[in-house]
Structure formats: structure tokens, C-alpha cells
MARDREN-650302 format. One line per field, with one value per residue: x negated, y, z negated of N, C-alpha, C in turn; residue number from 1. Coordinates in steps of 0.2 Angstrom, whole numbers. Atoms other than C-alpha are relative to their C-alpha. Example, Ala and Ser with C-alpha at 12.3 -4.5 7.8 and 13.67 -1.06 7.14 Angstrom:
BEGIN
n_x (-4; 4)
n_y (-6; -6)
n_z (0; 1)
ca_x (-62; -68)
ca_y (-22; -5)
ca_z (-39; -36)
c_x (-4; 4)
c_y (6; 5)
c_z (0; -3)
i (1; 2)
This chain:
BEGIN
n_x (-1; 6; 0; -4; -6; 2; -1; -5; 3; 2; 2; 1; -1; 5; 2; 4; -3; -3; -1; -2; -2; -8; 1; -5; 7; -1; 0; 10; 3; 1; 5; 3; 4; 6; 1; 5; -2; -3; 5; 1; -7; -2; 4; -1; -7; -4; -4; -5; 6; 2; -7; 3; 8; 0; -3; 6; 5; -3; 0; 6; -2; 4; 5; 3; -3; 4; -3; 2; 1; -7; -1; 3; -4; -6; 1; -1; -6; -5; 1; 0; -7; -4; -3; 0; 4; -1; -2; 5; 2; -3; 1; 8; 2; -4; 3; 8; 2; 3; 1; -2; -6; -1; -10; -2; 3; -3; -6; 2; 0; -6; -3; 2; 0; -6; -5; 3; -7; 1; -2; 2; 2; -5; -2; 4; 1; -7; 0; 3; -5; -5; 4; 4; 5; 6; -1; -6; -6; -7; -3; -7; 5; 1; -6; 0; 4; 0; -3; 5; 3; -6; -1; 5; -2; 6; -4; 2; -6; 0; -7; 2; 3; 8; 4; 2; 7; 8; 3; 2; 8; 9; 5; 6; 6; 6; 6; 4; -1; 0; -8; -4; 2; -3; -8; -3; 1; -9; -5; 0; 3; -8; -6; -8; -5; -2; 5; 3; 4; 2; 5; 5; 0; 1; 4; 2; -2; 3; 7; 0; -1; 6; 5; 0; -3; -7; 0; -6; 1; 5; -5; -5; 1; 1; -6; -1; 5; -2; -4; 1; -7; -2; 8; 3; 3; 10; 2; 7; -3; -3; 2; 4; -3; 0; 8; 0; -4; 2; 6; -4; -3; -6; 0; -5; 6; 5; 0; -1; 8; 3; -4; 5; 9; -1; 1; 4; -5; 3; 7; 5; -2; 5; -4; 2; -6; -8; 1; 3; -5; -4; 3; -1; -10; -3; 3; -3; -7; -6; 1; 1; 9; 3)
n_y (-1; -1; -6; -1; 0; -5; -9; -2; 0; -5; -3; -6; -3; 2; -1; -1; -1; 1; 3; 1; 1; 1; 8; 0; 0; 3; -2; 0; 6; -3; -1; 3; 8; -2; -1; 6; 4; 0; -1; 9; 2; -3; 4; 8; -1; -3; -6; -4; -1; -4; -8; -2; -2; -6; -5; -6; -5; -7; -5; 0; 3; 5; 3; -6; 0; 3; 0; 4; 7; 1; -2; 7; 4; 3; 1; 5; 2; 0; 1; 7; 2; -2; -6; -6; -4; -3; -9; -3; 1; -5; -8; -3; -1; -5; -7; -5; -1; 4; 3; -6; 2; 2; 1; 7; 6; -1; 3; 7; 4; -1; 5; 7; 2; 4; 7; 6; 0; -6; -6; -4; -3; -1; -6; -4; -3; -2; -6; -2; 2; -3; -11; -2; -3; 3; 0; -4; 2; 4; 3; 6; 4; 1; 3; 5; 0; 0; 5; 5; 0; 2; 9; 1; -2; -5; -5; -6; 0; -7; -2; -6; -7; 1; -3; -8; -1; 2; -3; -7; -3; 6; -5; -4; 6; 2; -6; -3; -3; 2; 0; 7; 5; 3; -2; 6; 6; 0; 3; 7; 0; 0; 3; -6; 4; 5; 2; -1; -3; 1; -1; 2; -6; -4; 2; -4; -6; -1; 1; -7; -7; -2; 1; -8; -6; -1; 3; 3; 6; 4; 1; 5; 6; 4; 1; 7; 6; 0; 6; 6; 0; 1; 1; 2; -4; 1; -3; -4; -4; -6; -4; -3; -6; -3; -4; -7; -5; -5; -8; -5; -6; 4; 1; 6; 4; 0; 2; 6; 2; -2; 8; 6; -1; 2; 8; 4; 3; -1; -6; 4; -3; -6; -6; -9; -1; 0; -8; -6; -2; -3; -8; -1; -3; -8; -5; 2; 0; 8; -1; 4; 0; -5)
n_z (6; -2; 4; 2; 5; 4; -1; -2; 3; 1; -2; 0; -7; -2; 4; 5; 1; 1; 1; -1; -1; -2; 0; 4; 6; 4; 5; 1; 5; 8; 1; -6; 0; -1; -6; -4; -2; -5; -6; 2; -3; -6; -3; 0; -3; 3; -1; 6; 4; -7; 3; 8; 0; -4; 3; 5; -4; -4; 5; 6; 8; 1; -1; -5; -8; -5; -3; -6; 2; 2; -6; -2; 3; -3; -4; 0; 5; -5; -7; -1; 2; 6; -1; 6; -4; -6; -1; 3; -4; -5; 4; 1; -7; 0; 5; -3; 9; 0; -6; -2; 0; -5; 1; -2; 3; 8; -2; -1; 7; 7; -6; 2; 6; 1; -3; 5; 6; 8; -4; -2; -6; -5; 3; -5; -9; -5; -1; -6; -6; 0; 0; -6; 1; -4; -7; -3; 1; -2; 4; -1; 4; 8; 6; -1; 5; 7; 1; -1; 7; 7; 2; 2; 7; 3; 4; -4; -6; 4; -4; -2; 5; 2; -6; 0; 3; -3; -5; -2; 3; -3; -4; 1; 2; -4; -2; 5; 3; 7; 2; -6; 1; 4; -1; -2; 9; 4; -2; 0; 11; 3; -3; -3; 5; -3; 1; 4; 0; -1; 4; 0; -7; 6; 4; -8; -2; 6; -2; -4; 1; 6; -4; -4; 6; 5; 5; 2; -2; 3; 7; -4; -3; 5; 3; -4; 3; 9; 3; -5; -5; -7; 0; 6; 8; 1; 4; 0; -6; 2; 4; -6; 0; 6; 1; -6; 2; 7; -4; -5; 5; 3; 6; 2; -1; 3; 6; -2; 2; 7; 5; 0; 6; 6; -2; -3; -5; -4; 0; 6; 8; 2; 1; -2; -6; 1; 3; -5; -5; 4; 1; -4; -1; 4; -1; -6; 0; 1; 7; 2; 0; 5)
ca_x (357; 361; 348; 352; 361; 347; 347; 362; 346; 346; 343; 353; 364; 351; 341; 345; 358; 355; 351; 353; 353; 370; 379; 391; 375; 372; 372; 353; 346; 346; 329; 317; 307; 287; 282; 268; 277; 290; 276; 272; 289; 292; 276; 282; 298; 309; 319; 331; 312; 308; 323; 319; 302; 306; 319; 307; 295; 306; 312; 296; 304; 291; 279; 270; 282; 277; 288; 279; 276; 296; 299; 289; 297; 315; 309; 306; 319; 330; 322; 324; 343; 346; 359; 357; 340; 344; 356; 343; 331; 342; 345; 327; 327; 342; 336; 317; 312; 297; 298; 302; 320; 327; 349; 348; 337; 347; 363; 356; 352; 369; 377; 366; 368; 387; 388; 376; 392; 385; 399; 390; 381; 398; 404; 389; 390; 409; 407; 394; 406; 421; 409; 400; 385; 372; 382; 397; 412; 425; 436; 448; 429; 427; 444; 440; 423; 430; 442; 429; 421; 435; 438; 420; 423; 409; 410; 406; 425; 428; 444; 447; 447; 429; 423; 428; 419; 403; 403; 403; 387; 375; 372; 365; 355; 348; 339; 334; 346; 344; 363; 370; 361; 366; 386; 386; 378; 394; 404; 399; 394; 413; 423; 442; 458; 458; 440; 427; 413; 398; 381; 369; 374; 374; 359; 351; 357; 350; 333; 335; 341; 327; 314; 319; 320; 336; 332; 351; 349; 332; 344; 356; 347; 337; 354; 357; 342; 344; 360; 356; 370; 368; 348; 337; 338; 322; 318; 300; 309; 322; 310; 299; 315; 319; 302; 304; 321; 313; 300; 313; 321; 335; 339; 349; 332; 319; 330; 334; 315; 313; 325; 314; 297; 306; 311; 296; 309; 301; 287; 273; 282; 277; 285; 274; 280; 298; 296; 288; 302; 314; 308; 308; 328; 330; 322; 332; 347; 353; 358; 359; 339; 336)
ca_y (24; -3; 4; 7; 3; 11; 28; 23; 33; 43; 31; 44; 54; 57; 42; 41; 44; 36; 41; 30; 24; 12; -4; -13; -12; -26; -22; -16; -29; -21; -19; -17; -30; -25; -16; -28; -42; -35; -31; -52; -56; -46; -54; -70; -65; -61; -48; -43; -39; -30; -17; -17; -10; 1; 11; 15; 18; 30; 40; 37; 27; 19; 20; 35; 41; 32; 35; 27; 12; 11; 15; -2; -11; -10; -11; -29; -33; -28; -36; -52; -50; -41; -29; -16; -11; -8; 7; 12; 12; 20; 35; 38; 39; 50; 62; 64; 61; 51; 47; 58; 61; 50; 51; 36; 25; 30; 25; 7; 3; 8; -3; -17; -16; -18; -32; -40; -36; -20; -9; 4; 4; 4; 18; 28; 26; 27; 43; 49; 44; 53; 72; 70; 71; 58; 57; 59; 61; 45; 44; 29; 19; 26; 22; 4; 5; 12; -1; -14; -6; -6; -23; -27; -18; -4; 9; 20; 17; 37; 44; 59; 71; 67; 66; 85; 88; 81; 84; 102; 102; 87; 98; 113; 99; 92; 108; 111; 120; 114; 119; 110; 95; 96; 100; 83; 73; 78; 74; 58; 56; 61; 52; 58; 48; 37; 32; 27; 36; 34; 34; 27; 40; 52; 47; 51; 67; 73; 67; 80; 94; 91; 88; 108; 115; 113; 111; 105; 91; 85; 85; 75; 63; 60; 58; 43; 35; 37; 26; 16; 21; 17; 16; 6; 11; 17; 29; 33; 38; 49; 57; 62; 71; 78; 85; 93; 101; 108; 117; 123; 132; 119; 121; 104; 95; 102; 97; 79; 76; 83; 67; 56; 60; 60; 41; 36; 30; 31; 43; 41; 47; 66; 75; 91; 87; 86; 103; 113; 106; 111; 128; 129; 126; 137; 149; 144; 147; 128; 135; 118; 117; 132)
ca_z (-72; -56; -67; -60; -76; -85; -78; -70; -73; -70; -64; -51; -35; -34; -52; -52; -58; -53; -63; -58; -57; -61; -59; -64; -77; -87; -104; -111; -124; -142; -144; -128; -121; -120; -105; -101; -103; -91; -78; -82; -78; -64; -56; -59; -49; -63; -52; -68; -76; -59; -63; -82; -79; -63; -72; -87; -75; -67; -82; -94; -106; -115; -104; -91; -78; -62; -49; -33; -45; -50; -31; -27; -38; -33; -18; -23; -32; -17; -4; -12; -16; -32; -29; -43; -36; -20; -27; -38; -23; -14; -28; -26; -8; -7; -22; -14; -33; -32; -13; 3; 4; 18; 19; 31; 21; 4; 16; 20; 3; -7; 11; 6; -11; -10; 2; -13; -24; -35; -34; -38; -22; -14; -25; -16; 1; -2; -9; 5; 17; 9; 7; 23; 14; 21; 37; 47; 37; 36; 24; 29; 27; 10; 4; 9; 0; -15; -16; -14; -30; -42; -38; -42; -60; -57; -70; -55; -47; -52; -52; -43; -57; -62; -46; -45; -59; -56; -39; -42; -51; -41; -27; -36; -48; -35; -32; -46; -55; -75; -81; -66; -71; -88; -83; -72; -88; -97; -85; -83; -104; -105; -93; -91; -96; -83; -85; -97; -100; -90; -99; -90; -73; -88; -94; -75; -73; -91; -87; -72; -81; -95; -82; -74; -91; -99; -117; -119; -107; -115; -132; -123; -116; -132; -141; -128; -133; -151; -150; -136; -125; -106; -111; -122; -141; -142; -156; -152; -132; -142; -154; -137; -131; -147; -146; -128; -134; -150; -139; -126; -141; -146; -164; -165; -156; -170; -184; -176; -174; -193; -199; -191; -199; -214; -211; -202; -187; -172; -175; -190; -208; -211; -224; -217; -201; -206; -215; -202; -189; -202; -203; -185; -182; -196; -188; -171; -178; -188; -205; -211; -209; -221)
c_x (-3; -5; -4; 3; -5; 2; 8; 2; 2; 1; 4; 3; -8; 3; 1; 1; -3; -2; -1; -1; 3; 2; 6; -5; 2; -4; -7; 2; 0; -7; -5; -5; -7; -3; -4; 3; 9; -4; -2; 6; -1; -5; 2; 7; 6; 4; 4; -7; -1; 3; -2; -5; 2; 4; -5; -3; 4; 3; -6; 2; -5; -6; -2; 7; -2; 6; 1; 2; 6; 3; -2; 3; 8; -2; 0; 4; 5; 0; 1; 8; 3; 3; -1; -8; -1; 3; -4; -7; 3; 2; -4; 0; 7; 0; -6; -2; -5; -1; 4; 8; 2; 9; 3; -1; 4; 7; 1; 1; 7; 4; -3; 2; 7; 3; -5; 4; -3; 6; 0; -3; 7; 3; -4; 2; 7; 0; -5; 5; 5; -1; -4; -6; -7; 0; 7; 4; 3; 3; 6; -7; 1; 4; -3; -8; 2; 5; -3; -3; 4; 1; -7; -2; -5; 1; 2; 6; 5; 6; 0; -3; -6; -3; -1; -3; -5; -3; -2; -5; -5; -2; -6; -5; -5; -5; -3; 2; 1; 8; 5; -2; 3; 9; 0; -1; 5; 3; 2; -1; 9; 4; 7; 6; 3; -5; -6; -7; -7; -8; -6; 0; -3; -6; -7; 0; -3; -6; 1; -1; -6; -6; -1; -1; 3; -1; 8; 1; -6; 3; 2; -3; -4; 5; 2; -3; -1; 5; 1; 7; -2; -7; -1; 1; -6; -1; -7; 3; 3; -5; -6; 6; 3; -4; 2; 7; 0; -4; 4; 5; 6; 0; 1; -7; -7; 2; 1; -8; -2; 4; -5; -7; 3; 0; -4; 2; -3; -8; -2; 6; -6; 2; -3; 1; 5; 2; -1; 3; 6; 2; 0; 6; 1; 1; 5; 8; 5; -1; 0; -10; -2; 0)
c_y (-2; 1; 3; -1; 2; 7; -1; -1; 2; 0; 1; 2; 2; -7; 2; -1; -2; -2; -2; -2; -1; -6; -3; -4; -4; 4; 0; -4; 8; 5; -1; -2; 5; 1; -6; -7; 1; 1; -8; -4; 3; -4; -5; 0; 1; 9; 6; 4; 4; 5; 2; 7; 3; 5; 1; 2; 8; 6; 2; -2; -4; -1; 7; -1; -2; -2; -3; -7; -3; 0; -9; -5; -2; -2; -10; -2; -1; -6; -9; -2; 5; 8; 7; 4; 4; 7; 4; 4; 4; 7; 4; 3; 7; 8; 4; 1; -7; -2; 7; -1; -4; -2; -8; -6; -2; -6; -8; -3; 0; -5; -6; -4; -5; -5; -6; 1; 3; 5; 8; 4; 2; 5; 7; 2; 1; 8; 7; -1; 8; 8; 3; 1; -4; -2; 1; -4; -9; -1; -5; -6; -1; -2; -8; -1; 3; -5; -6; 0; 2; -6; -4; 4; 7; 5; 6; 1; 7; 2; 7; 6; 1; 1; 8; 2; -1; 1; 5; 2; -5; 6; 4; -4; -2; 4; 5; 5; -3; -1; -2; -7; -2; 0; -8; -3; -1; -2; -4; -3; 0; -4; 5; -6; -4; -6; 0; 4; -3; 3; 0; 6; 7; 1; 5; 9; 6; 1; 5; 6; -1; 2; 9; 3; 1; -4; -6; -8; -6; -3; -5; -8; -4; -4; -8; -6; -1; -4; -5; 2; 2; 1; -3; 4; -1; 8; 3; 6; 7; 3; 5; 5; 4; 6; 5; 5; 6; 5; 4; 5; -2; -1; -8; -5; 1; -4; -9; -2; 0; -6; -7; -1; 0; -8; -4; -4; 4; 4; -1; 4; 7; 3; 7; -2; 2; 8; 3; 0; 3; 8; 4; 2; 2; 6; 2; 1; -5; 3; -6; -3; 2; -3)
c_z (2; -3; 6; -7; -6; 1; 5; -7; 4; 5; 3; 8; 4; 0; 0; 1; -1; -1; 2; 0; -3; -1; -2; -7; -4; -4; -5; -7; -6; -2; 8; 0; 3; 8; 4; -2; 6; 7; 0; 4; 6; 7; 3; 4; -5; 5; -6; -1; 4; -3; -4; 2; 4; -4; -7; 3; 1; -5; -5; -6; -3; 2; 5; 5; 6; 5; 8; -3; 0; 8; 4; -4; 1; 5; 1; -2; 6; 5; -2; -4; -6; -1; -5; 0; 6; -1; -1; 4; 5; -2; 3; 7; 1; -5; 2; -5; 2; 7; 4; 0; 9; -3; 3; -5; -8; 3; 2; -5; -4; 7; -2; -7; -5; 2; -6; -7; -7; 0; -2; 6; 5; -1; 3; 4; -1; 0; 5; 5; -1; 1; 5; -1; 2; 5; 2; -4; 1; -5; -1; -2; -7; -3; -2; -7; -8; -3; -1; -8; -6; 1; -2; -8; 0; -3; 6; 6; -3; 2; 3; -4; -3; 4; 2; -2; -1; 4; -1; -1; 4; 1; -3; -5; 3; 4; -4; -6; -7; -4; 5; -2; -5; -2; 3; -5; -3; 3; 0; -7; -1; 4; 1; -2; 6; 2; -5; 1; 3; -2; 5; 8; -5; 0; 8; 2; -6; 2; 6; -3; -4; 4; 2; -5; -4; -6; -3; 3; -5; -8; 0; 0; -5; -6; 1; -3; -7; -2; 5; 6; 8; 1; -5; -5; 0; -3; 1; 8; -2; -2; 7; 4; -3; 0; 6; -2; -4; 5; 5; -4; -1; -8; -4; 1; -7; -7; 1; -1; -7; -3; 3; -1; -7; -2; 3; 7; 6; 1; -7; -4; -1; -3; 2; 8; 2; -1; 5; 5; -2; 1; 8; 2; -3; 2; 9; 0; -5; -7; -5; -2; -4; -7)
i (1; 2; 3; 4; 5; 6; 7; 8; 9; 10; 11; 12; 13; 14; 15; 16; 17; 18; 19; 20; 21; 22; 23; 24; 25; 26; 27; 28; 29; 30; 31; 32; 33; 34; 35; 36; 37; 38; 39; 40; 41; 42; 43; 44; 45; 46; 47; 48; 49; 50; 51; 52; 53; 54; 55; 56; 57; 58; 59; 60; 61; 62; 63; 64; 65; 66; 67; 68; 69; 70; 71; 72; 73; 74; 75; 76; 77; 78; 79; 80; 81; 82; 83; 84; 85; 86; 87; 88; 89; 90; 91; 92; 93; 94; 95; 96; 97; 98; 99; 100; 101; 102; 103; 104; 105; 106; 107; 108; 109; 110; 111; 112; 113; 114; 115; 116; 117; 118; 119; 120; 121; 122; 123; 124; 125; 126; 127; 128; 129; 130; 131; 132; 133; 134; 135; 136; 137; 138; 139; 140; 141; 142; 143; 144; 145; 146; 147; 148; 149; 150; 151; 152; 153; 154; 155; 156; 157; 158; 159; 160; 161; 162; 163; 164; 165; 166; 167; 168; 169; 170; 171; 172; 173; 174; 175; 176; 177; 178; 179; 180; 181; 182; 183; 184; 185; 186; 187; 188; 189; 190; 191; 192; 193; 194; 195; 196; 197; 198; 199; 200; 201; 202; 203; 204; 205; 206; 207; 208; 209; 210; 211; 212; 213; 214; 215; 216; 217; 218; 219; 220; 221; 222; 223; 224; 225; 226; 227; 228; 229; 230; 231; 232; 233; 234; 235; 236; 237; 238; 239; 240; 241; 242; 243; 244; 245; 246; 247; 248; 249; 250; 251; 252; 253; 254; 255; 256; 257; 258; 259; 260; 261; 262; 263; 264; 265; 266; 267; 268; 269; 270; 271; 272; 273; 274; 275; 276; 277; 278; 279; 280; 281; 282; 283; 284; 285; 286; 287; 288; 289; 290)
């Protein structure tokens, strides 16, 4: 979302998630804190700061996407102990978003992450473990590592049933297909009745699907950020994927942006703007619009 606990973002099984990635994510500040003063902190070794700033890098919250720069950043953050970039770092490395894909190096980082007590890193490798997916099968490991990360509270201690769920769509996600993207979002957005809902994985997985195309994701993910759930509340962010949903031909995106030109909430005050998205998702289908 880790942000991890932004994007887990995104950030991400990838950014993301993880997202992704993730975390046992502390909880985003209300209001977010000024990019250049989080590249200030960060500097000054504010690690926490480090993460902040790499996860908007990495999805463009706030500020240009910039996924080498977000890449270089957990980097620090990890190396100098703080477990929730390391996943995050290791998302990226595993997704091939922003960096080349490397399975081993993804498989270090979510191993490092856990022995620095994130358990979402643990919830990773366990789940690479148990699918055989970044190396050889073992599922008596991964028991033990998802064991590790329930006792460590991560949201990302997934119950079966979920798992099946989300599993089924990464894969084709991770190559691009846009409605697989926006099916694990849900899954993880919804949770299941033995688990709460996971936002900031969510939140990761969305940012994918909108990134390939999928106006419903772009919707999604601006909805997120609209009420701050498992990302910064950041109204100018949602009204920017508001925007992309409305051009992908989402009726619900053109009239959501037309309420916030109305209010002057995140984007300038336009009633001819308001209007004219209005008339859009009218036109798109939102009889509420007409």
C-alpha cells in the first residue's frame, strides 16, 4: 500500500500493493504533510519521512510519478532498518514497476522486512512460499511465516477465502490486464467475514488497473482518496482521478468531479466546469446528472 501502508499502494504484489504497498501501516495523518518538506525530513534521516515521500512518489500523489526516485528511497529507509519499506521495495522489485523485475531480490526484501517485525513482509514471502511463485514451493515455511504475521497484527494476515479471491486476479494484473486489477482492488477494499477490509493493498491494485485503462479502477482509487481510506485524504489527488475516470467514459467519475468544481474542493470553483461535467455523465448514462 508498509506504504507500504500508502499504497499498501499500491503500494503492491506487485505496489505495490503494494500497492503496496502495506504494513502493519500506520495510520495516514489527516491532512498530508508538504512534499518538500517530506524530501527535508527524509534527508535529515527521518526514515518514516523516507516512506511518506517514496509512496507518493510511486503512485503520484501530490507530486510527478517518479518511480526510480521512490525506488531510491525505500531503498534508504530499508537499509537503515525500517521495516515497511523494505516490503514496499520489495513490491516494486517483484512487480518490475519502476525497476527490473528481480523474484530473488523482492524475496530478500519481504525476508528482511519480517525479521524487522512488518508482517506484512512476512505475509509476502509467506505467500510466495505457499504458490511457488518467487521460488520453490514450501508450505510448512509459509505456515510458520504467516503465523509470524498474525501475531504481528498485519492486516495482510489473509484468510483463505480472500486469498482465493485475489489471488485469482494478481497474476493476469500483473500483465496488464486492467479488470483483473480492478477485481483484486475489491477484494482487498471488501475484505470477507473473517477479515477487515484492506485499503491501502486496495488502493495499490486500483492504481494498476487505472494506470492500464480501467476507468472503474481510476474511480475507485479516487474514491479512496476522497475519504482518505488506506491513503492520504487528498482532494486535489481524487479530483485528478475523477478526471481520468471521466475521460475513460465513467459516468459516476464525470459527475463526482462536477461536485467538486461546484465546492471549490480540491480543484478551482467552476460552475462552467461543473456544468459541462454534468452534461458529460448525462450523457454517459448518470440520470441523476441530467
Amino acid at each position: 500500500m508498509s506504504t507500504a501502508w500508502l499504497i499498501e499502494g499500491a503500494r503492491l504484489l506487485t505496489a505495490v500493493a503494494a500497492l503496496a504497498a502495506a504494513l502493519p501501516a500506520p495510520a495516514a495523518p489527516a491532512t498530508p504533510r508538504p512534499a518538500d518538506a517530506l524530501s527535508q525530513l527524509c534527508e535529515a534521516r527521518d526514515w518514516r519521512a523516507c516512506e511518506e515521500f517514496a509512496a507518493r512518489l510511486e503512485l503520484g500523489a501530490g507530486v510527478a510519478e517518479d518511480l526510480a526516485r521512490a525506488a531510491a528511497l525505500y531503498g534508504r529507509a530499508c537499509d537503515a532498518g525500517y521495516a515497511g519499506a523494505c516490503t514496499s521495495l520489495g513490491f516494486l522489485h517483484e512487480s518490475g514497476r519502476g525497476l527490473a523485475h528481480d523474484a530473488t531480490r523482492a524475496l530478500e526484501l519481504y525476508g528482511r522486512a519480517c525479521e524487522l517485525g512488518d508482517g506484512s513482509g512476512c505475509e509476502w514471502q509467506a505467500r510466495a512460499l505457499e504458490e511457488g511463485r518467487l521460488t520453490a514451493a514450501d508450505p510448512a515455511r509459509a505456515a510458520t511465516l504467516r503465523q509470524r504475521a498474525c501475531q504481528l497484527g498485519t492486516r495482510l494476515c489473509l484468510a483463505k477465502a480472500l486469498q482465493q479471491v485475489a489471488g485469482r486476479w494478481i497474476e493476469p494484473c500483473e500483465r496488464g490486464d486492467a479488470a483483473a486489477c480492478g477485481q483484486a482492488g475489491r477484494a482487498f477494499e471488501q475484505g470477507d467475514d473473517d477479515r477487515a477490509p484492506d485499503f491501502p493493498r486496495a488502493a495499490h491494485f486500483y492504481a494498476k488497473g487505472c494506470d492500464a485503462g480501467g476507468a472503474g479502477s481510476c474511480l475507485a482509487l479516487a474514491i479512496l482518496y476522497d475519504n482518505g481510506q488506506g491513503v492520504f485524504k487528498d482532494l486535489a489527488t481524487a479530483a485528478g482521478f475523477y478526471g481520468r475516470a471521466c475521460d475513460g467514459g465513467n459516468a459516476q467519475g464525470c459527475r463526482s468531479l462536477a461536485l467538486l468544481h461546484e465546492t471549490g474542493e480540491g480543484v478551482p470553483a467552476s460552475a462552467e466546469r461543473a456544468a459541462e461535467l454534468m452534461r458529460r455523465a448525462c450523457a454517459l448514462g448518470d440520470r441523476d446528472s441530467c
